[in-house]
N, C-alpha and C positions, 0 to 999 in steps of 0.2 A: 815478814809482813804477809798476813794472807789475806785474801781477797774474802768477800762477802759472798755465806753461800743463804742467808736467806735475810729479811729487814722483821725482827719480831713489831709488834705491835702489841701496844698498853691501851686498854679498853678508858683507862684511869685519866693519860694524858692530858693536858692542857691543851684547846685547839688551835691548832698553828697552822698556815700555809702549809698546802700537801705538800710543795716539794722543802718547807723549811723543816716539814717532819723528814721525811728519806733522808735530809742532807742530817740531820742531828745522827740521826740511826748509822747510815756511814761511817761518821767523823767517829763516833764511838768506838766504829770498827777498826779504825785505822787508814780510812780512805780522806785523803783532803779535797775537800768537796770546794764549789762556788755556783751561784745560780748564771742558769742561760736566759736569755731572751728570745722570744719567739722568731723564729726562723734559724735556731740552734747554736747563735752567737754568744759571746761574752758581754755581761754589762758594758756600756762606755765609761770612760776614766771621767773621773768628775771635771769641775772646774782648773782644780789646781793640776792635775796629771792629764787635763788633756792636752794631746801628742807631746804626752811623757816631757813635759814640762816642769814637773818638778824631777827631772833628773833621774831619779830610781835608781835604784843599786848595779851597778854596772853587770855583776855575774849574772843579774838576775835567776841567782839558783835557788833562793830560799823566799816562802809566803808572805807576801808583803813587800814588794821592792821599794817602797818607801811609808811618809809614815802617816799617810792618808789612812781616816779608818775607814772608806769605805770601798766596799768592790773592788776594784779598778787594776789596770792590770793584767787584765783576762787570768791565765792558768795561775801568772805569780798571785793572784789573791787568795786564791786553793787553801783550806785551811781546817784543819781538823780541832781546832776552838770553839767549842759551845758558848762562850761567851763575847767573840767576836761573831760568831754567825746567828745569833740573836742580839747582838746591837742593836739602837736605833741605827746607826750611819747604813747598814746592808737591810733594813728593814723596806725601806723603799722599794731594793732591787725584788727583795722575796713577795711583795704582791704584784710583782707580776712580772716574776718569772715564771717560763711556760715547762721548765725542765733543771734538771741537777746534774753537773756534768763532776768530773774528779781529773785531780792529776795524777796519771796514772807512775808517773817517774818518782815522783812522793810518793808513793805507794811502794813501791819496789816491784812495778810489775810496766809489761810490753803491749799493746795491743795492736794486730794485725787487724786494720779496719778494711776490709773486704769489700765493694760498694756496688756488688752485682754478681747474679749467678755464678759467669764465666771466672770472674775473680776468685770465689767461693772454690768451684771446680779445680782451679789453680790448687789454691791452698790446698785440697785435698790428695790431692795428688802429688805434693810437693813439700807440705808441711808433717810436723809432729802433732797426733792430735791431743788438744787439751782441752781447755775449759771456751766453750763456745757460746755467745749471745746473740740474739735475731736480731738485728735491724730494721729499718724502713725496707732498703734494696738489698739487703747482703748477710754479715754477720760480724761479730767483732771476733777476732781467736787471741785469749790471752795468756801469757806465758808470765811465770815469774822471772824476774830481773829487767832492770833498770837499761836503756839505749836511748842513742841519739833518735830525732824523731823527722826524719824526710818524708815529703809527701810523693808520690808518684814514681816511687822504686819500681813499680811496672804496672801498665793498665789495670787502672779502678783499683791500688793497693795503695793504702799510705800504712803508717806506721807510727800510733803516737805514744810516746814515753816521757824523756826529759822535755821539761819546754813545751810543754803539750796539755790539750785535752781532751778528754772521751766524755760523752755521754752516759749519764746511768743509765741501766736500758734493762735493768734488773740483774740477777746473779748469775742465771745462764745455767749451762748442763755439762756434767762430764770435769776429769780431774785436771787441775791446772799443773801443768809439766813444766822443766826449765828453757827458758829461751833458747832456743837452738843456735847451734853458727848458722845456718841455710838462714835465719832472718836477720842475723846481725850482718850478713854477707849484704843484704841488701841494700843497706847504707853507704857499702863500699864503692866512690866513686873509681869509674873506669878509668884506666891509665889511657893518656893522651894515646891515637893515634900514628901509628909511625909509616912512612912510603915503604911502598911497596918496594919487596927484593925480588930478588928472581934464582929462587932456592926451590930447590925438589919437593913434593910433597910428603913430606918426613914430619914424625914428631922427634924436635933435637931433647925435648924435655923429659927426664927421666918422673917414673910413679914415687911417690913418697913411701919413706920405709915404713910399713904398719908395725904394729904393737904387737900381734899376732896374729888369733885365728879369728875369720870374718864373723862379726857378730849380726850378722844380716843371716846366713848360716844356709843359704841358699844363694846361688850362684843366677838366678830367674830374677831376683831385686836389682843387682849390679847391671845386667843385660837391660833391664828395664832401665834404669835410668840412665844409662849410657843410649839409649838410642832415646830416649825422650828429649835427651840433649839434642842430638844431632837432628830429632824432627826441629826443634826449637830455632835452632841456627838455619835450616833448613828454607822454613817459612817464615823469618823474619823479614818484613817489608822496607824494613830499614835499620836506622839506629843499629848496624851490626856489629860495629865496634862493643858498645854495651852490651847485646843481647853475650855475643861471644863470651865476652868478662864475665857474664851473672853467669852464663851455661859452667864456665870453668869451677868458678863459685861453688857454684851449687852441688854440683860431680865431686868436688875435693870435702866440701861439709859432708855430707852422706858418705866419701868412699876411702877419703885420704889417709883416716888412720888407723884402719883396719885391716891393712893389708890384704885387700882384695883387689886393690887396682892398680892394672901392668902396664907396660907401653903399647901393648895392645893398643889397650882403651884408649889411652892419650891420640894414637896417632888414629883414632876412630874421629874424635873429635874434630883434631887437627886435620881431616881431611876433608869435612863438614865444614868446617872454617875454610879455609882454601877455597874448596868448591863458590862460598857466595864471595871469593874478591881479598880475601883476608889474604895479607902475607903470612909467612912463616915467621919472620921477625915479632911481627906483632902477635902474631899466636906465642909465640916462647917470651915474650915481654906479659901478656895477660894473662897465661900460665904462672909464669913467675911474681906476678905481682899478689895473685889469688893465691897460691903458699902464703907467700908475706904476709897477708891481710890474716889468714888463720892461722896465723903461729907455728905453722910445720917445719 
C-alpha cells in the first residue's frame, strides 16, 4: 500500500463537496477516508449507534462495525468505497464537514503526530527520516507499516495507526521509509518498578551479539547516542522509571544489532540510571525487558 504523493484533479468533474472530492481521490488511492467535523473530530454515531448501542463488532478491526450506513464510528467508518462515500446516509456528514481524515492502519502505514517544535526536534534527532507533512503546530512523519496507536508515548508525540485517525493535510515531502523498532519501541509499556537493592554500580547485563560490522560505520553515531541517552535520563524530572525503559529502547533499536555496542556502553547507561535513584535490579530488569520487546 502506498501512500498518496499527489490528489490529480478532472477539470471535467461533477461538483462535489471539496472534501468529498479529496476523500474520492484518496479512496481511489487506497487510503480509507471519513469526513471530520470542525474542530477535527469524527462525525457522531447516529441514533441507532449512539454510545455504540447497537453493539458493533467487537474486534472492531474492519470499516463498518456494524450495519448502520451511515458515518458512525469514528476511524471504523474509514472506507475506500465510492459508493458508500457518496451515499445519501454520509451525504449529510460531507456538507459540513470541515476536513478528511484516513485510517492510517487501513492503509498499511504509521504516523508519528509530532504536536510542536520541540517534538519535531525530538524526532529529528531520534527518528529515521521519511515522508513528512506540516501541521497546524508540528508535522506528521510517516512510515510504512501498520502498529498499535498510543497517545502520549512522550511529550506532544502520539502515534496513530490501527484504531486510529490522521488528518489529510495533503501528501507531504521526502521518501516514505519502513517503520522503525525506535517507534514501535514506543508503544512498549515499561515493566513495573522494583525496590531498590543495594548492589554496586555495575552493568550485570551483557551487549547483544551483533550480525557483524557496524553499519553506522562510524564510531561518532554510537557516542552520540549513548550520551544523548545518558543526557536524557540525566534531566528527566520524573517518570524515571519510563524515561530509563524508552532510553534502553531506543540505544538497543539503533545499536543492538550491529555489533557496535559493548558493556562499555551499557554500564554508561547503567550508571546514568543509578545516578538519578534507579536500582541495579531495575536497570537489568528494563534492560532485559527492552531485548524481549525487540526480539534479540
Amino acid at each position: 500500500m502506498t501512500h498518496p504523493t499527489d490528489i490529480p484533479r478532472d477539470p471535467g468533474a461533477v461538483a462535489l463537496p471539496a472534501t468529498l472530492h479529496t476523500a474520492l481521490q484518496l479512496a481511489e488511492q487506497g487510503l480509507p477516508v471519513l469526513p471530520l467535523r470542525q474542530g477535527k473530530g469524527p462525525m457522531g454515531n447516529c441514533r441507532t449507534c449512539r454510545k455504540n448501542a447497537c453493539g458493533g463488532r467487537p474486534n472492531m478491526k474492519t470499516p463498518g462495525p456494524c450495519a448502520c450506513p451511515a458515518p458512525c464510528h469514528a476511524w471504523a467508518a474509514a472506507t475506500t468505497n465510492p459508493h458508500i462515500l457518496t451515499s445519501p446516509a454520509w451525504a449529510p456528514a460531507w456538507r459540513q464537514a470541515a476536513a478528511v481524515a484516513y485510517h492510517p492502519g487501513g492503509a498499511g502505514v504509521t504516523v508519528v503526530d509530532l504536536d510542536n517544535p520541540d517534538a519535531v526536534a525530538w524526532a529529528r534527532q531520534n527518528l529515521p527520516a521519511t515522508r513528512t507533512v506540516a501541521t497546524t503546530r508540528g508535522e506528521h512523519w510517516i512510515y510504512f507499516g501498520a502498529m498499535t496507536s498510543p497517545n502520549a508515548v512522550r511529550p506532544s508525540v502520539d502515534i496513530k495507526s490501527l484504531m486510529s485517525y490522521a488528518r489529510w493535510l495533503g501528501p507531504g515531502t521526502g521518501a516514505m521509509v519502513q517503520l522503525p523498532d525506535v517507534v514501535r519501541a514506543l508503544a512498549v509499556k515499561e515493566p513495573a518498578a522494583v525496590r531498590p537493592a543495594s548492589r554496586p554500580v555495575a552493568a550485570a547485563a551483557a551487549a547483544p551479539v551483533g550480525g557483524g560490522e557496524c553499519r553506522h560505520r562510524s564510531p561518532v553515531y554510537l557516542e552520540r547516542g549513548i550520551a544523548m541517552a545518558e543526557q536524557r535520563i540525566e534531566e528527566a524530572p520524573d517518570s524515571i522509571h519510563r524515561t530509563v525503559y524508552r532510553m534502553f529502547l531506543a540505544v538497543l533499536s539503533a545499536h543492538g544489532r550491529c555489533g557496535c555496542l559493548t558493556d562499555a556502553h551499557i554500564k554508561r547507561l547503567f550508571t546514568a540510571a543509578q545516578a538519578k535513584g534507579e536500582s541495579l535490579r531495575h536497570c537489568e530488569d528494563a534492560w532485559s525487558n527492552a531485548v524481549a520487546a525487540l526480539g534479540m
